[in-house]
N, C-alpha and C positions, 0 to 999 in steps of 0.2 A: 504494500500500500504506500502512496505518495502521501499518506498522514505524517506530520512532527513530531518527533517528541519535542515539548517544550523545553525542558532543559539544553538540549542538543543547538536550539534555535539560539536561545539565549548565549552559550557559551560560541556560539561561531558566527553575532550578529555583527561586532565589533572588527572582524576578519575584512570586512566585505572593503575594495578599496575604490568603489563606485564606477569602477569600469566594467567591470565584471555581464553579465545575460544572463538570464533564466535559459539553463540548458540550449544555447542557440536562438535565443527570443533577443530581444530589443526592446526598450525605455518604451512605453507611451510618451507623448509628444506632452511637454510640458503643459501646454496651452488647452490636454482633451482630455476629459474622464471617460471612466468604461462605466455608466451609470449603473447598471445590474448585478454589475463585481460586488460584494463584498470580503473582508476580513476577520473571521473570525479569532477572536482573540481568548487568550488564557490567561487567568489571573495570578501569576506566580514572582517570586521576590516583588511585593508590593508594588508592581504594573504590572499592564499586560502588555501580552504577547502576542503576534499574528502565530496561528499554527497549521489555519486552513484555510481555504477559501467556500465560495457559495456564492447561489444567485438570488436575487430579489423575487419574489414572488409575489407578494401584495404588500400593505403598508406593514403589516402584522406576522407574515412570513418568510420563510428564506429557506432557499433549498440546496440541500450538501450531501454529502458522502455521510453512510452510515458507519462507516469507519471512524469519520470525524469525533463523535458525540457520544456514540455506544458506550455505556456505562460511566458516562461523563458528568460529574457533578453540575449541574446547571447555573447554581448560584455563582460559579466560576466562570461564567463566559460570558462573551457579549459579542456584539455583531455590529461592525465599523462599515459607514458607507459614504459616497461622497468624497474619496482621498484619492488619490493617486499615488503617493508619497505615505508609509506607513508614517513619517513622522508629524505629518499634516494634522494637526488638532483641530480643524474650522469643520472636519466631518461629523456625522449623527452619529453617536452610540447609543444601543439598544441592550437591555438586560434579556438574555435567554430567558424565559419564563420555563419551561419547558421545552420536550420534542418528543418527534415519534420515528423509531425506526420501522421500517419495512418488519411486518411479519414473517417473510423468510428471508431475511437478511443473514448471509454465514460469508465470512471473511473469503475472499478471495475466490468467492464461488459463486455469488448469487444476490441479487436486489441489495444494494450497494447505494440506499437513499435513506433519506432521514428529511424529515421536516422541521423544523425548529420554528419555535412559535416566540416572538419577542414584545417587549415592551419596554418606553412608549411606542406607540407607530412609526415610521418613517415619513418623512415630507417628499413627496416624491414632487420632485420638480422638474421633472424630464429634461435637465442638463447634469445634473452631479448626482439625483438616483432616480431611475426608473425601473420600474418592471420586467422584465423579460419574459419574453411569449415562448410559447413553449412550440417546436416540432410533432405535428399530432400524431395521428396511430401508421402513418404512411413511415415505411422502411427507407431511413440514409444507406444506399447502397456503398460503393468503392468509387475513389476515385471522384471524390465531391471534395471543393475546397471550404476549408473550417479555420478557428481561427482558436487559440488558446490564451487566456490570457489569467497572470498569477504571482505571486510572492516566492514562491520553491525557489529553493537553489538553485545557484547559477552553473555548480559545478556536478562532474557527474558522479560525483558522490554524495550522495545527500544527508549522510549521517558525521556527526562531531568526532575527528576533529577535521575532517577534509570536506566540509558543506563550507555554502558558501551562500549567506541570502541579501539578496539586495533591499531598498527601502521601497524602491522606485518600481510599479507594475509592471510586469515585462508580458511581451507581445508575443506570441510565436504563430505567424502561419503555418500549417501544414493539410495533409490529405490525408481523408479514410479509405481505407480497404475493405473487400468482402470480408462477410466473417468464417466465409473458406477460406481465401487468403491467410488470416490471422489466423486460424485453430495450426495451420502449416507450419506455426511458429511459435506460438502461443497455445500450450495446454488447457485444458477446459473449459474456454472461451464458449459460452451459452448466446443465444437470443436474444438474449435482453440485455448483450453488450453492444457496442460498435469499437471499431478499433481504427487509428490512426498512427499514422508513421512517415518520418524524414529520415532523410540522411543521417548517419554518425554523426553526432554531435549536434542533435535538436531534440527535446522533447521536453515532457512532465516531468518533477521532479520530487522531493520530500518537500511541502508548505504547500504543494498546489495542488492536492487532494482537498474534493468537494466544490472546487471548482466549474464555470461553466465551459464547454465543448460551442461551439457558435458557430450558424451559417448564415448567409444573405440569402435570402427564401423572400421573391419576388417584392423586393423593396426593404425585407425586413429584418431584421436578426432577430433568429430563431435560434433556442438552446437545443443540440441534439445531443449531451452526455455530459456526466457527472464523471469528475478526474477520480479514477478509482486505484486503480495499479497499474506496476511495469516490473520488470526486473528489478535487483538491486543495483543495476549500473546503469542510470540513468541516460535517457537518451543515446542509446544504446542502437542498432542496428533493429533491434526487435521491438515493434508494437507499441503504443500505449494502450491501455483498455479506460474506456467509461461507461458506465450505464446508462444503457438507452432510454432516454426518458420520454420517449413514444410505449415502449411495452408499460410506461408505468403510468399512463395518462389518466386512466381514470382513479388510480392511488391520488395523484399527485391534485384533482380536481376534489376529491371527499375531502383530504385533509387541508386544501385552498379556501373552504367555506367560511 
C-alpha cells in the first residue's frame, strides 16, 4: 500500500531539498489549485501530518483508500483543502467525525474505499475546493490518459530513511492499461481495480494513497481510482493499482447522502 506511516513522514520531511518530484511528477503551477485534492493529516508530536490523500465528495465528505483510516482513531485526523503547498495555512480544516470502510475491504485484495464523514463542512468555492464527479458504472478500459496528482515521495523508496516528500503537490501524467495487461504483471489484480503505468521512474508512491486517479470525460474531470498499491519500489516498471470507483458507484452514492 502507498499509505504512510507517520513517523517515517515526519523523520524524512526535513530531507526534502525542494527540487526533488513525486516519483517522476512535477510542482502544480504556483498560481493553480487541484480543488478536489485533499490532505489528510495525523495528529502526532503536537501537529499534524499529511499521511494520505482523498477526494472531495460533498461539503461533509471525502473519499480515500480504506487502507488510509482502517482502524484509525478519528479524533486524530482531519482533512486539509484548499492548499497547494502543505505549509499553506489560509486552507479549510475539517475534524474527521467519523468513516466507513467498504464491507469487504481486505488489504491488498479487494474494495480498497472508505468514506470519511467530516466536520465543519467545507466552503466549496469552485477555485480552491470543489467537488469531484465521479466516472459512472461504464469501464476505463487501457490506454486512456489520466492524471495523478499527490504529496508521496519523490523518491522510489518510500519508507524512512530513503523517502523523500515534498511540501509542494506534485503532478504526474500517465496511462491505464487493460486489466489483462496488468494481472501479466501484477498478481491478483480483480474488477474493481484499474491499473496505470509509465516508464521507470514515474509513478504513486508512500503519502499518495487515497488519492484521486482523474480523467477529462467530455469537458470534465472525472475520478476513475483511488491510489491503493504498487510494489515496494516505487515507480517501478510494474503497475500502479487503484480502485475502480465505477464498481463502487452505488457504495459511494448511499454513503454520499
Amino acid at each position: 500500500a502507498f499509505c504512510l506511516l507517520v513517523e517515517s513522514y515526519f523523520d524524512a520531511l526535513d530531507q526534502l531539498d525542494g527540487e526533488e518530484r513525486v516519483v517522476g511528477g512535477s510542482n502544480v503551477p504556483s498560481d493553480e489549485y487541484v480543488p478536489y485534492q485533499v490532505s489528510m493529516q495525523y495528529f502526532t508530536r503536537s501537529q499534524y501530518r499529511h499521511f494520505c490523500g482523498g477526494s472531495i465528495v460533498s461539503p461533509t465528505r471525502v473519499l480515500t483508500a480504506a487502507h488510509c483510516v482502517y482502524e484509525q482513531n478519528p479524533e486524530r485526523l482531519t482533512v486539509v483543502t484548499g492548499i497547494r503547498d502543505l505549509r499553506d495555512k489560509t486552507g479549510q480544516r475539517s475534524q474527521v467525525k467519523e468513516y466507513v470502510v467498504h464491507e469487504n475491504y481486505e488489504q491488498f485484495v479487494s474494495s480498497d474505499i472508505a468514506m470519511v464523514f467530516i466536520e465543519p463542512p467545507l466552503n466549496l468555492d469552485d477555485q480552491r475546493s470543489e467537488r469531484l464527479f465521479f466516472n459512472d458504472s461504464s469501464i476505463v478500459g487501457g490506454n486512456r490518459e489520466v492524471s495523478l496528482t499527490g504529496w508521496g515521495s519523490v523518491h522510489h523508496f518510500g519508507s524512512f530513511p530513503l523517502a523523500r516528500f515534498p511540501t509542494v503537490l506534485q503532478r504526474l501524467p500517465y496511462t491505464t492499461i487493460t486489466n489483462e495487461e496488468c494481472k501479466e504483471r501484477m498478481r491478483g489484480v480483480s474488477d474493481t481495480e484499474v491499473c496505470a503505468v509509465e516508464r521507470f521512474g514515474k509513478g504513486a508512491c508512500n503519502g499518495d494513497s487515497g488519492g484521486p486517479l482523474v480523467m477529462q470525460d467530455g469537458g470534465q474531470i472525472k475520478q476513475v481510482g483511488i491510489v491503493s498499491y504498487g510494489t515496494a519500489l516505487c515507480a517501478s516498471s510494474n503497475p500502479d493499482v487503484y480502485t475502480r470507483v465505477s464498481k463502487f458507484h452505488d457504495w459511494i452514492a448511499q454513503h454520499s447522502a
